[in-house]
C-alpha positions as CSV (number, residue, x, y, z in Angstrom):
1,X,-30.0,7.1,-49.6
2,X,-26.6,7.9,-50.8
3,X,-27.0,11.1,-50.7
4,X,-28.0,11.4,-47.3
5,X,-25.0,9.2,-46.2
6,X,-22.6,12.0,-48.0
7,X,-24.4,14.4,-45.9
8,X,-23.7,12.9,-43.0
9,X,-20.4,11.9,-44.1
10,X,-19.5,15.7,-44.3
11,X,-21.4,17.4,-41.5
12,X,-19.6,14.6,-38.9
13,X,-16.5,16.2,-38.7
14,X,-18.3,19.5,-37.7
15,X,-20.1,17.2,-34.6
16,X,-17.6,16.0,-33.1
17,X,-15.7,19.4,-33.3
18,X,-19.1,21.2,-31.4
19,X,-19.3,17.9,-29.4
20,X,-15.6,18.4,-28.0
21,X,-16.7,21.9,-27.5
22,X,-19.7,21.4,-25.4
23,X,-17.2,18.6,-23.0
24,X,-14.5,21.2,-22.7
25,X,-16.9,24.0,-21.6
26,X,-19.0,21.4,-19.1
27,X,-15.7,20.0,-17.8
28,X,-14.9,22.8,-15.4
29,X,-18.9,22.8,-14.0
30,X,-18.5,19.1,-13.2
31,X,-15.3,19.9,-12.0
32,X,-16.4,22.4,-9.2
33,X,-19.0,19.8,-7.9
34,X,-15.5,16.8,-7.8
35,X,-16.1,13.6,-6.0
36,X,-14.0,11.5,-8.0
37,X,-11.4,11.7,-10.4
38,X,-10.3,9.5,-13.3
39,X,-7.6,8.6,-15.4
40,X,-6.4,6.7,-18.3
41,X,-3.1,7.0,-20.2
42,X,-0.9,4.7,-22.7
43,X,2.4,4.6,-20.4
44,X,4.6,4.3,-23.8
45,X,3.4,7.8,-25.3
46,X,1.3,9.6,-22.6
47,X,-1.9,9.5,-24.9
48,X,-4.8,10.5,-22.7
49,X,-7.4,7.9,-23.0
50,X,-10.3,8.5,-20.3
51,X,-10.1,11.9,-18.3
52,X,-12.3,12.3,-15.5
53,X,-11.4,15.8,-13.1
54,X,-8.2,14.8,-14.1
55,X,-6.9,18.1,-13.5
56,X,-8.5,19.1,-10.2
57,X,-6.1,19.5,-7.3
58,X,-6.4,16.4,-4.5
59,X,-5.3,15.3,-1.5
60,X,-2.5,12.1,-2.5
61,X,-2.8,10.9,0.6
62,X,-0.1,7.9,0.6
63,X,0.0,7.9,-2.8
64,X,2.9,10.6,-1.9
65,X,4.7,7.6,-1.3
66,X,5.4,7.1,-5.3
67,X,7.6,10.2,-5.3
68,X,9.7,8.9,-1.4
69,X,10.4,5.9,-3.5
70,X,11.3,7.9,-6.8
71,X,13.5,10.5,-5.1
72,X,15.3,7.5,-3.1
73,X,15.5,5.4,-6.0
74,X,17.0,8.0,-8.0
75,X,19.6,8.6,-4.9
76,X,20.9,4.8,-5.5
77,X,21.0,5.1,-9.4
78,X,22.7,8.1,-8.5
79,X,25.0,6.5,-6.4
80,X,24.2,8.3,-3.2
81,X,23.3,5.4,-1.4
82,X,22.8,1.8,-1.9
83,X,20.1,-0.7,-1.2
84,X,22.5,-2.2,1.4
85,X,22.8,1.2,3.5
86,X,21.5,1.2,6.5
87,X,19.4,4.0,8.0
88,X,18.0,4.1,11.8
89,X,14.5,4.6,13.0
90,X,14.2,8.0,14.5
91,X,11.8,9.1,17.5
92,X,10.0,11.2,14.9
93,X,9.8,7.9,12.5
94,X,8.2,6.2,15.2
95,X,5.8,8.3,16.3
96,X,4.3,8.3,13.0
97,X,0.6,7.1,12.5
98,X,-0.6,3.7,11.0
99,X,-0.3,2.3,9.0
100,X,3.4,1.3,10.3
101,X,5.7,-0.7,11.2
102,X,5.9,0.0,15.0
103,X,9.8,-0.6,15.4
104,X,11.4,1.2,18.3
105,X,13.9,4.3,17.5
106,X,17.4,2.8,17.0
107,X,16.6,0.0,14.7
108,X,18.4,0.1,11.6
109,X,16.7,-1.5,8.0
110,X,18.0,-1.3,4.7
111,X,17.1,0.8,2.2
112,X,15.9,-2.2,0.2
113,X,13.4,-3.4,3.2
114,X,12.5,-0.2,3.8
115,X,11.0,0.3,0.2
116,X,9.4,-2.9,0.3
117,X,7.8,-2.0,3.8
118,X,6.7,1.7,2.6
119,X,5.3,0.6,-0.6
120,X,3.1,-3.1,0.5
121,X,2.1,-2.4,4.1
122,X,2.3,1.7,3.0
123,X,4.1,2.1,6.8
124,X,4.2,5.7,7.1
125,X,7.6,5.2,9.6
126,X,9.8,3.8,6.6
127,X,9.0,6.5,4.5
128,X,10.1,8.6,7.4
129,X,13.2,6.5,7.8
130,X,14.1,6.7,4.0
131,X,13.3,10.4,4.0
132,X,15.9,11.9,6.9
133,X,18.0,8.6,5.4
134,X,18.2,10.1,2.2
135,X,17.3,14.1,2.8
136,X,18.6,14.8,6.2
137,X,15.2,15.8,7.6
138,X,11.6,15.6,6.7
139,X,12.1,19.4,5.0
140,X,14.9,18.1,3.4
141,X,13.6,15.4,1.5
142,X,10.8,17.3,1.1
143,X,12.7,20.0,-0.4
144,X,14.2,16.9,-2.7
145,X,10.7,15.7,-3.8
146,X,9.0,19.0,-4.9
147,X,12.4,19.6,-7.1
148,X,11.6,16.6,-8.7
149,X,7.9,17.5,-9.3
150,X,9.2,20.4,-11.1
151,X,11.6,18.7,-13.2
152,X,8.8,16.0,-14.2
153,X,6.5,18.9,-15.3
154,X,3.7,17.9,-11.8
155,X,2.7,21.5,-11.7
156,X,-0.2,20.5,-9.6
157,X,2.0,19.1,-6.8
158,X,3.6,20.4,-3.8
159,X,5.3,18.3,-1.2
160,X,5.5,18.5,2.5
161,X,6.1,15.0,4.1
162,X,7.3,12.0,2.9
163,X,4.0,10.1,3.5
164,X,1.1,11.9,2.8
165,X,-0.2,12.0,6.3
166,X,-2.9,14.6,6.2
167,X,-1.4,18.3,5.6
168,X,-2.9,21.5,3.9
169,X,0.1,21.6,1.6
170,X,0.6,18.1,0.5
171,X,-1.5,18.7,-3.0
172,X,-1.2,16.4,-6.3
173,X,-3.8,15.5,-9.4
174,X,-4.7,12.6,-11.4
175,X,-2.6,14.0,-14.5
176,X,0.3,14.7,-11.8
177,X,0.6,10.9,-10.8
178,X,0.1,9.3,-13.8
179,X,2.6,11.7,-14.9
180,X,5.1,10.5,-12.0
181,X,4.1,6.4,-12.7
182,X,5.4,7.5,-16.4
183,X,8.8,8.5,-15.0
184,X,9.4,5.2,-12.5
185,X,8.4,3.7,-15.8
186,X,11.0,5.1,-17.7
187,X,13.5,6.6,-15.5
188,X,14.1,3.1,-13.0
189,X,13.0,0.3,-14.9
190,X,15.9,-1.8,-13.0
191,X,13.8,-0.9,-9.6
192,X,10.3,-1.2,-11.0
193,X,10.0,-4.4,-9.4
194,X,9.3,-2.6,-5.7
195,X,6.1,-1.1,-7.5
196,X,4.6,-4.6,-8.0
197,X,5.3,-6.8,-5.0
198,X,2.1,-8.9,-4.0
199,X,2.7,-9.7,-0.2
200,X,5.7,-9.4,2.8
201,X,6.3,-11.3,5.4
202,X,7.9,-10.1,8.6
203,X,8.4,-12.0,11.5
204,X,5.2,-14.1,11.7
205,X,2.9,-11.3,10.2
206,X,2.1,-11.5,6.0
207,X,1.0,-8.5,4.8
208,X,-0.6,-8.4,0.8
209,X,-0.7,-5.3,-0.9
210,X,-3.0,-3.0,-0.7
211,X,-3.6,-2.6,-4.1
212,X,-6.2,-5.4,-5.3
213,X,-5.3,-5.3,-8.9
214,X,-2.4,-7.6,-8.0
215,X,-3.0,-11.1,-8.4
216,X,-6.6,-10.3,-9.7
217,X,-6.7,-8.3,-12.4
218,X,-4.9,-9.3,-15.8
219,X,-1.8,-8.3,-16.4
220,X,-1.6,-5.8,-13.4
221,X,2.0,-4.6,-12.3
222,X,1.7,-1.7,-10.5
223,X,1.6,1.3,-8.3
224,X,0.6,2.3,-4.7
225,X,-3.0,3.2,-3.0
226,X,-3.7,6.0,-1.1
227,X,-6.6,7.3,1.9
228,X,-7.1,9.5,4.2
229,X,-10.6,10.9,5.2
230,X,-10.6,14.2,3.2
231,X,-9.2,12.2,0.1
232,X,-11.0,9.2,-0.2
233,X,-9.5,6.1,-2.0
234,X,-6.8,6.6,-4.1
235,X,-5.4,4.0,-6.6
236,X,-2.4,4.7,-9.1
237,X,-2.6,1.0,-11.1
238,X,-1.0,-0.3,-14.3
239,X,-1.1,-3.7,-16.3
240,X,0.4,-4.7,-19.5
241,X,-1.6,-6.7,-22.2
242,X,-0.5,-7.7,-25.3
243,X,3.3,-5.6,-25.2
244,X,0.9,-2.6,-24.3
245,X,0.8,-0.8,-20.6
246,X,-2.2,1.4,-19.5
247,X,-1.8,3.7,-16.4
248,X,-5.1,4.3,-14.6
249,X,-5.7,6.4,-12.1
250,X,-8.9,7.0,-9.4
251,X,-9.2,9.3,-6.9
252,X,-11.9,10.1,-4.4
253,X,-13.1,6.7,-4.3
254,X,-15.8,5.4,-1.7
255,X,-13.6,2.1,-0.5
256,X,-10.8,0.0,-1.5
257,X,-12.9,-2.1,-3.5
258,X,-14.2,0.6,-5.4
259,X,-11.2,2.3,-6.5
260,X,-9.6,-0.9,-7.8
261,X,-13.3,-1.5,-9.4
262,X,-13.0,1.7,-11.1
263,X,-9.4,1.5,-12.2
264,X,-10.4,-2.4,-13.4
265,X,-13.1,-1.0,-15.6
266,X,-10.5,1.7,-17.5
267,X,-8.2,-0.8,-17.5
268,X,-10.8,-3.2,-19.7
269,X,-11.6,-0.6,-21.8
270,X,-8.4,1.0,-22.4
271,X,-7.1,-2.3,-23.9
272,X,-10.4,-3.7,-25.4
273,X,-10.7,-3.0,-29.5
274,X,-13.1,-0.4,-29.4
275,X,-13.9,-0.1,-33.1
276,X,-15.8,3.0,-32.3
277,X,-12.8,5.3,-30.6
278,X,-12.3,6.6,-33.5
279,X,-15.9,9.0,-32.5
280,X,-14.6,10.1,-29.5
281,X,-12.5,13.4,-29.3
282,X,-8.7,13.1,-29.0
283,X,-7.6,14.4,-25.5
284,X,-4.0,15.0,-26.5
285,X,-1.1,13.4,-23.9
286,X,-0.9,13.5,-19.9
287,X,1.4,16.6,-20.1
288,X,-0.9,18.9,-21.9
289,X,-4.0,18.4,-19.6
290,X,-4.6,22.3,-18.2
291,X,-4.8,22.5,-14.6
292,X,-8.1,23.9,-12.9
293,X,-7.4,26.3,-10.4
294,X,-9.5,25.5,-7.3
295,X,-9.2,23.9,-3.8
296,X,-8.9,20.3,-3.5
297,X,-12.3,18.9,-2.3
298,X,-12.7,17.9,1.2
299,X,-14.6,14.6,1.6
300,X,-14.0,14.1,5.1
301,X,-17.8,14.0,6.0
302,X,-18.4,11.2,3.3
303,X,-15.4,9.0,4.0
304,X,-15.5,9.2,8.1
305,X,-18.5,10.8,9.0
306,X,-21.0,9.1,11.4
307,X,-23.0,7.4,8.6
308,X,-20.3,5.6,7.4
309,X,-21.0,1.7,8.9
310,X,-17.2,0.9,9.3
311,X,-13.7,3.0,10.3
312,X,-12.4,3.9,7.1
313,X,-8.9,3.1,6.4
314,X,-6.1,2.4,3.5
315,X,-6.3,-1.3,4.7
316,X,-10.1,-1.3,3.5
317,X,-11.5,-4.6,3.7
318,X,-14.8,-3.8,1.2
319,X,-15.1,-6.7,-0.7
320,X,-18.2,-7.9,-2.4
321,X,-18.8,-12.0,-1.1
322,X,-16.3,-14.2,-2.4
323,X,-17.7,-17.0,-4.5
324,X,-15.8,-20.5,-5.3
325,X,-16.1,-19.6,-9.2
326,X,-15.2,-16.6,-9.0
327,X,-12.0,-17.3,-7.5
328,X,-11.5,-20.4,-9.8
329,X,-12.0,-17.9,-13.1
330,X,-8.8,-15.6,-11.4
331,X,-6.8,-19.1,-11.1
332,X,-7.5,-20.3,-14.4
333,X,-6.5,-17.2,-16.1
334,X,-3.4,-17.1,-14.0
335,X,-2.8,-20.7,-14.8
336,X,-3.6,-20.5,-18.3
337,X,-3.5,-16.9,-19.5
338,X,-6.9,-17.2,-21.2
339,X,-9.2,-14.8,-19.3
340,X,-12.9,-15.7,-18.8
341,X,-14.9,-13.6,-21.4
342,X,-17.7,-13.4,-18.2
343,X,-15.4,-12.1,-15.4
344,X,-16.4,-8.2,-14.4
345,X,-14.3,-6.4,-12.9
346,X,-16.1,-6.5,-9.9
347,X,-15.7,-10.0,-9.8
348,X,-12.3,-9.7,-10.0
349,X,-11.6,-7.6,-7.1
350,X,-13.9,-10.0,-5.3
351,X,-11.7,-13.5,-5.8
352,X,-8.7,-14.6,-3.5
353,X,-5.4,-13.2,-5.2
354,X,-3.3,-15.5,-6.8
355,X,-0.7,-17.3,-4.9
356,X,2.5,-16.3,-4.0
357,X,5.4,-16.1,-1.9
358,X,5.7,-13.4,0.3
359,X,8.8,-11.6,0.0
360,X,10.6,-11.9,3.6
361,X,11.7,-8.5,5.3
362,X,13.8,-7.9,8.1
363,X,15.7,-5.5,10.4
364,X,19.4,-5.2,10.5
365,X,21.7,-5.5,7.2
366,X,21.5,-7.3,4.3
367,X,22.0,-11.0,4.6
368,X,21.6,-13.8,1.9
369,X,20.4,-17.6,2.0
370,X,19.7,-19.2,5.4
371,X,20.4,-16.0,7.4
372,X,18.0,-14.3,5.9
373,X,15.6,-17.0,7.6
374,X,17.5,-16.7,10.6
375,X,17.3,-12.2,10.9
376,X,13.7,-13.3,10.3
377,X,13.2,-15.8,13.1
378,X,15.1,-13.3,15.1
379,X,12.4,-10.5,14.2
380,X,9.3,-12.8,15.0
381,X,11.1,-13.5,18.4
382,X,11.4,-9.9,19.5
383,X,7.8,-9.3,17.8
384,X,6.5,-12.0,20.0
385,X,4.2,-11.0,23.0
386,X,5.7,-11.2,26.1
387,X,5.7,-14.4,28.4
388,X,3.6,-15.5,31.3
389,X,4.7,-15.1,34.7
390,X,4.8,-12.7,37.3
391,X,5.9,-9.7,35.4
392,X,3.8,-10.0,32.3
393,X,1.2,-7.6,33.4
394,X,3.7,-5.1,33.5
395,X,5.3,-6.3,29.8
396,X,2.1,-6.5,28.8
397,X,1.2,-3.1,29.3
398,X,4.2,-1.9,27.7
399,X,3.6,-3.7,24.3
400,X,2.8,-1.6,21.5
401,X,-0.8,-0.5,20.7
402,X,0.2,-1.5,17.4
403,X,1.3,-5.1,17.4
404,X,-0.3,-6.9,14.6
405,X,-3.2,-9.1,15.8
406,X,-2.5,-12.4,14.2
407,X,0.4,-12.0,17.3
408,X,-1.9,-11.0,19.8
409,X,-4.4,-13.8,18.7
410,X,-2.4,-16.6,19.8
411,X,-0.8,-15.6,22.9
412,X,-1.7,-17.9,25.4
413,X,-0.8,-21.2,23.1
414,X,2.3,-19.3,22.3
415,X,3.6,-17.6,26.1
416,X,3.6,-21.0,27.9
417,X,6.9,-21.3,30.0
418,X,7.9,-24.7,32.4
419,X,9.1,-23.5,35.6
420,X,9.8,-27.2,36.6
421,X,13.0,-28.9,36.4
422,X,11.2,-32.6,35.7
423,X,9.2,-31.9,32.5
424,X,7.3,-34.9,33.3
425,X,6.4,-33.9,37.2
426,X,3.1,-33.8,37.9
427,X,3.5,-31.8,40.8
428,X,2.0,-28.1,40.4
429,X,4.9,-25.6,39.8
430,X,6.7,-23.8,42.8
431,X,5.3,-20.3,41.8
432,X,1.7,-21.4,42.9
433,X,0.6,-22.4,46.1
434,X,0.0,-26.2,46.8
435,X,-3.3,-27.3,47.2
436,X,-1.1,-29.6,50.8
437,X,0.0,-27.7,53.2
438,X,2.5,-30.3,53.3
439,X,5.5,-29.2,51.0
440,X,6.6,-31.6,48.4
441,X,9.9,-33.3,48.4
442,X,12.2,-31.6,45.8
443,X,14.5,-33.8,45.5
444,X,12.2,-36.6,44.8
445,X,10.2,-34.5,42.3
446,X,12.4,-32.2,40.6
447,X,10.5,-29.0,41.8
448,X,11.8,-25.7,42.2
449,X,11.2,-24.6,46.6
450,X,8.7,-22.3,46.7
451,X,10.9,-19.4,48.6
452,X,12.8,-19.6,44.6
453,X,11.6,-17.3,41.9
454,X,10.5,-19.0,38.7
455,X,13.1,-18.4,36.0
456,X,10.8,-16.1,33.5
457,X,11.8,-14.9,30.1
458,X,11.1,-11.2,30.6
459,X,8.4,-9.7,28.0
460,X,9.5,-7.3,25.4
461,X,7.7,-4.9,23.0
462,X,7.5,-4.8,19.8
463,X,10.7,-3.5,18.3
């Protein structure tokens, strides 16, 4: 018996060499037929934990929107710019697709807001705003980001917008972002708070981040999703447990759900005490991973092809039923810190996040205490759908397409407008025709004559 434990003792070394072998020569096959990829890194040293097609060129999608807020961050370390400068909305930032803001060419926002709207609500027109802000032009800042890709060692990337908005060029990988999450990491830890924000609130309208991991999973403190139809769901994610941060990254994912499910389950395993790692193979750090030269896979057809029950989006809204316990398991650990040893990941991505505050965001310049209230009152007013009366067909059909609609929803409670002097007349109002044909007295009730025209506040658009 000893014997044959020596044996085996001396001929495992020689396994797991063959073993690594074998998944280096089967890693390119798998890699040709790619419909996900998957990554796991230790943020500290790079060490490569789980890799996946790691190396296989993708689509970011708004993922892109890592390196707009790197590049501008850098800019204010820099001293370029500040969070306080102010940068105006261009026709070209408008006309941007959702997701986005919808504010009309001419506003001005801070850098600060700006960030926080690109990076929660992923509005495609901030990152437009911050990039002609910061770069001049779209070409410019793109110029900007791919010189920063270099300098980072992303040899898999290649820039050209700000947002990742679908274009042939606009390339990344999985080692490429993780590799990008090391650097806001380590290169702006006094900004990595804009990575990690749970929800926004502007005007009226609360918008929670995109990224599920916040407020469910553990720990979680980071980065920015990503879709478009040939890309699927990305996720760039990061928690910290124990003084120890794990990057995970998925790509190619089915739904929003998923992705977060996916990076969930690395996550769990990258920081549970796997007394068996010691088996598997060492995959050396995030820089060393060699790039497969192909084309990035189109998934298109999957994503938003006609079988596909629901219009795919980055604001995906896949979750598996919500369950009472579930949500009280995410609580408790958020309460107490212990985590259930029951909850799955998928049952984490499942619960209510955990409360918070929304951070308020606003147009104009920076402001402090009550007037930030105030520039946000101000923004819910000219966000507000237009009022009734005689001119809010035409206001109404001038409103943006893309007016959120939790502001569309309550319209008619919220557009009421008195066109009587007497608030306590019971009189019908002079715009509409009496059901007499006698006229009433106005004098003796307060009423507008009928020849006047009601005094309207005219409808706006959404800024």
């Amino acid at each position: 018996m000893h014997s044959c434990f020596v044996l085996f003792r001396k001929w495992l070394p020689i396994w797991m060499v063959l073993a690594a072998g074998l998944l280096v020569a089967v890693a390119p096959l798998r890699a040709a037929h790619a419909t996900e990829a998957h990554l796991l890194i230790e943020a500290d040293t790079g060490k490569v934990l789980e890799a996946e097609n790691a190396t296989f060129p993708w689509y970011p999608a708004s993922v892109t929107k890592l390196m707009t807020a790197y590049v501008t961050l850098m800019a204010v370390k820099h001293g370029r710019i500040t969070l306080d400068t102010l940068f105006t909305v261009s026709p070209t930032a408008t006309a941007q697709s959702p997701s986005k803001m919808g504010f009309r060419p001419g506003t001005q926002v801070t850098v600060d807001n700006a960030l926080k709207m690109m990076l929660v609500k992923s509005a495609n027109d901030m990152a437009v705003v911050l990039a002609e802000g910061v770069g001049g032009s779209i070409d410019g800042f793109s110029a900007e980001m791919n010189a920063a890709a270099q300098r980072l060692g992303m040899t898999q990337t290649s820039y050209v917008n700000p947002n990742g908005l679908p274009a042939d060029g606009q390339i990344s990988s999985a080692r490429d972002m993780a590799i990008l999450a090391r650097a806001i990491i380590h290169d702006l830890p006094e900004y990595e708070y804009f990575v990690h924000i749970p929800s926004i609130r502007y005007g009226r309208r609360v918008t929670h981040n995109f990224n599920k991991l916040i407020g469910r999973f553990p720990g979680a403190d980071g980065f920015k999703t990503g879709f478009i139809c040939a890309s699927g769901y990305n996720l760039v994610a990061s928690a910290t447990q124990n003084g120890k941060r794990l990057i995970a990254v998925v790509l190619g994912a089915s739904s929003g759900t998923m992705r977060a499910v996916r990076a969930a389950q690395m996550l769990e395993r990258g920081f549970a005490n796997n007394t068996m790692s010691w088996l598997r193979p060492a995959l050396g750090t995030v820089d060393g991973l060699a790039p497969i030269a192909a084309a990035p896979p189109n998934l298109r057809d999957e994503m938003c092809g006609s079988k596909r029950a629901h219009p795919a989006s980055d604001e995906d809204n896949d979750v598996v039923a919500n369950t009472s316990t579930t949500s009280a398991a995410v609580m408790s650990f958020f309460a107490t810190g212990t985590q259930p040893p029951a909850l799955r990941p998928v049952d984490m991505m499942a619960a209510a996040p955990a409360p918070s505050d929304p951070i308020v965001v606003y147009t104009g310049p920076t402001r402090t205490g009550a007037a930030i209230a105030a520039a946000a009152e101000a923004d819910a007013a000219r966000d507000a759908p237009p009022k009734a009366g005689k001119r809010s067909k035409t206001a109404h059909s001038k409103r943006d397409d893309n007016a959120a609609p939790e502001a569309k929803a309550n319209e008619k409670s919220k557009n009421q407008v008195s066109v009587t002097i007497n608030p306590n007349s019971t009189k019908p109002p002079a715009h509409t025709k009496p059901a007499a044909s006698k006229k009433p007295d106005a004098k003796r009730t307060g009423a507008r004559p009928a020849s006047a025209k009601p005094k309207t506040a005219e409808g706006k658009s959404k800024p």
